[in-house]
C-alpha angles and dihedrals in degrees: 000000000000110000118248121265129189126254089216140011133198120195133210144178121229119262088220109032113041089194084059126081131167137206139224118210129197106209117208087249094057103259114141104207124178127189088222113133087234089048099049095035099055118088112266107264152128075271110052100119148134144188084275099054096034092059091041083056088052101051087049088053092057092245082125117038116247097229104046114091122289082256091067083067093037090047091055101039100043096246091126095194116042092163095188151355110223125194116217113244 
């Protein structure tokens, strides 16, 4: 079996360590997941989240436009330095 791929990544560097960055990955059934530490270390659940998957939600409600910089999501959720949305191949 090939493994899964994202449909989409975000990606954002670390409030506290500029060398560290985490993604955010949309998954095609609709998870949101982040490699943050808040974010794994925290029980499964509906509310397993973190600054970076909460402004990623934003920006997919349409609270952010689509089309305005990564900073836009980054600027309304408290991540300062969001350095680049991917999207998964």
């Amino acid at each position: 079996m090939a493994k899964e791929t994202p449909v989409k990544k975000w990606m954002f560097s670390s409030q506290s360590n500029p060398d560290r960055s985490y993604t955010v990955s949309l998954w095609r059934d609709g998870r949101i997941t982040c490699n943050c530490p808040k974010w794994c270390f925290k029980s499964a659940g509906a509310d397993r989240e973190c600054l970076h998957t909460n402004g990623v939600k934003l920006q997919l409600n349409g609270n952010v436009p689509a089309n305005e910089p990564a900073a836009a999501i980054a600027a309304a959720t408290g991540p300062k330095r969001m350095i680049r949305f991917d999207e998964a191949s």
